[in-house]
C-alpha distance (Angstrom), angle and dihedral (degrees) to the residues before:
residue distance angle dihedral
X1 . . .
X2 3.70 . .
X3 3.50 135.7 .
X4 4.27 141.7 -130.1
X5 3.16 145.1 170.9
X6 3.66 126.8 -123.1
X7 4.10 121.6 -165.3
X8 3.91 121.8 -149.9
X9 3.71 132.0 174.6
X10 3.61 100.3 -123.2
X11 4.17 94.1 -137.3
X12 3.83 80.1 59.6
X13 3.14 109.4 36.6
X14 3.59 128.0 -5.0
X15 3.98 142.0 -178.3
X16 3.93 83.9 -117.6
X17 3.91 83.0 65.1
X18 3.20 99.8 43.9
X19 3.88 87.2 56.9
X20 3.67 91.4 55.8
X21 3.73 97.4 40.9
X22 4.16 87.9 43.3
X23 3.96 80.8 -172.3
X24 3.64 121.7 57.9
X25 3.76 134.6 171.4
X26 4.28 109.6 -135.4
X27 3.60 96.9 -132.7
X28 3.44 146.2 166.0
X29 4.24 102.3 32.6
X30 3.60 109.1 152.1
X31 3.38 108.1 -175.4
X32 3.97 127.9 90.3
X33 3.45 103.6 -129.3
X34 4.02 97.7 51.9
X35 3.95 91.4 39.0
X36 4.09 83.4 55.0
X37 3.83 85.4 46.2
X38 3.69 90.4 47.6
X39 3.83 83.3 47.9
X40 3.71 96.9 56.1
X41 4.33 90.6 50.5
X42 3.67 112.3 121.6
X43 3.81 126.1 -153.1
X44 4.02 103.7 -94.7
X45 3.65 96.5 30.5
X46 3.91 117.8 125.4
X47 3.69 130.2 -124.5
X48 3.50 125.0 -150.7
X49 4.03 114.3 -143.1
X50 3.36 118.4 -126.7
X51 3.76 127.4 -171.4
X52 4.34 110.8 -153.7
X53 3.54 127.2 -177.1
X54 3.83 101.1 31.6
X55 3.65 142.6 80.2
X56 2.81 115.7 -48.6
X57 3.77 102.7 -0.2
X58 3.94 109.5 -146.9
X59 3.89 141.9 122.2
X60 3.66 111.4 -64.3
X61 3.71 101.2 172.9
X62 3.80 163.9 -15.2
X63 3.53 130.4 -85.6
X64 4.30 134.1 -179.1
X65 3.55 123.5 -137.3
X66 3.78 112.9 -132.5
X67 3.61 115.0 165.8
X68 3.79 124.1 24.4
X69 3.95 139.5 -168.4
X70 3.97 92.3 37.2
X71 4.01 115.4 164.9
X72 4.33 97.6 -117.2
X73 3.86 93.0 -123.6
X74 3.86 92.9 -155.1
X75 3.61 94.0 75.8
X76 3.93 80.6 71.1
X77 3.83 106.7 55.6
X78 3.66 117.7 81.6
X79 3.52 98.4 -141.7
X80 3.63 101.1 52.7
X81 3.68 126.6 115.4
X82 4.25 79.9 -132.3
X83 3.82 97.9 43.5
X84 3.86 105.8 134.5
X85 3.89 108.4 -155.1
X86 4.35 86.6 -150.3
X87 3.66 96.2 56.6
X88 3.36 124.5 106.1
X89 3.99 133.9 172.0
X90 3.84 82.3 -112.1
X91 3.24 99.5 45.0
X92 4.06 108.4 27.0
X93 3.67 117.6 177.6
X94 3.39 103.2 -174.4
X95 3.97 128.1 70.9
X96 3.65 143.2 -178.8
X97 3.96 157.2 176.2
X98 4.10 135.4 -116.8
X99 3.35 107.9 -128.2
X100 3.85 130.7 -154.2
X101 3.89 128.6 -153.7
X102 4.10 116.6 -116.7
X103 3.50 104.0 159.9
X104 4.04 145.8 -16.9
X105 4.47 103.6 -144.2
X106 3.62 109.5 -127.1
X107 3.64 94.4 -119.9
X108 4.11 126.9 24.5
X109 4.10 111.6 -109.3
X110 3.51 87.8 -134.8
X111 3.70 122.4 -132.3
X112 3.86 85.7 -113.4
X113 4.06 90.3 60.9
X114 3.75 94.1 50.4
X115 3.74 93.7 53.7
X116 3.45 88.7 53.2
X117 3.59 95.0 43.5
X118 4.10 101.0 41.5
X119 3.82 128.0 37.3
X120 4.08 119.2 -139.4
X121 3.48 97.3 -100.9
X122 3.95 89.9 57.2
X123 3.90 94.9 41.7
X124 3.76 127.0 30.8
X125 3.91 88.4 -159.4
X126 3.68 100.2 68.0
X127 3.67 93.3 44.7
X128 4.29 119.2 110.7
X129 3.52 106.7 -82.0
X130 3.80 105.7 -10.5
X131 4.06 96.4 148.2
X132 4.41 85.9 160.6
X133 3.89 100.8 140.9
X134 3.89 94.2 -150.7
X135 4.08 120.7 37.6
X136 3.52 129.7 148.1
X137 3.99 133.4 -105.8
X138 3.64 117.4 -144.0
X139 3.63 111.3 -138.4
X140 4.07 100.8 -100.8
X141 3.97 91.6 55.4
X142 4.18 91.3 44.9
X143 3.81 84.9 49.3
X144 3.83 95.4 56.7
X145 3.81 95.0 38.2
X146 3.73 83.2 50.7
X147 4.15 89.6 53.4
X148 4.25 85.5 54.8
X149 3.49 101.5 56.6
């Protein structure tokens, strides 16, 4: 099993929705890198929720990956915020993961506690301007985030 992290803006989509949903498509990453992370997910890997652009930012949950290799159907419709004029259905550029709720922490580990507790090297997230919304964990760091919540 490996592990990720996956950033959301709370006001649009947040680990409290998630819980509600239980079942949640990942879509809507537009950048390269995370859709290759996203690309790489296996079924049975775990996701750690993070929630970006609010106060404070931190990890607020934990989330199971349970179907991989989907075809992001926002890149298709026009009037999304994610439509991608180049995609086709032949020729999709855009992919994505279905993601299942495990388990909301009953505090945040704040972004503030995991730069103190992990260098940059360790931990792409709490490295100087690293604003990728999907990166992997390796299995040491995921334990120890694990052991604060």
């Amino acid at each position: 099993m490996n592990y990720w992290l996956l950033k959301s803006e709370p006001d649009v989509y947040s680990i409290e929705d998630l819980k509600r949903d239980r079942i949640s498509l990942w879509d809507g990453v537009r950048n390269y890198q995370a859709r290759n992370f996203l690309k790489q997910m296996q079924i049975g890997d775990q996701a750690f929720f993070y929630h970006s652009n609010t106060k404070p930012p931190g990890i607020v949950g934990l989330a199971n990956i349970i179907e991989i290799h989907l075809i992001d159907p926002t890149q298709f419709e026009v009037n999304s915020p994610y439509f991608d004029s180049k995609a086709t259905p032949n020729s999709p550029r855009w992919y994505t993961v279905k993601v299942e709720f495990v388990e909301q922490f009953s505090a945040i580990i704040s972004l503030e506690i995991l730069k103190q507790t992990f260098n940059p090297e360790e931990f792409s997230l709490v490295k100087r301007g690293n604003r990728l919304s999907v990166m992997a964990v390796s299995l040491s760091v995921a334990e120890r985030i694990l052991k604060l919540s």
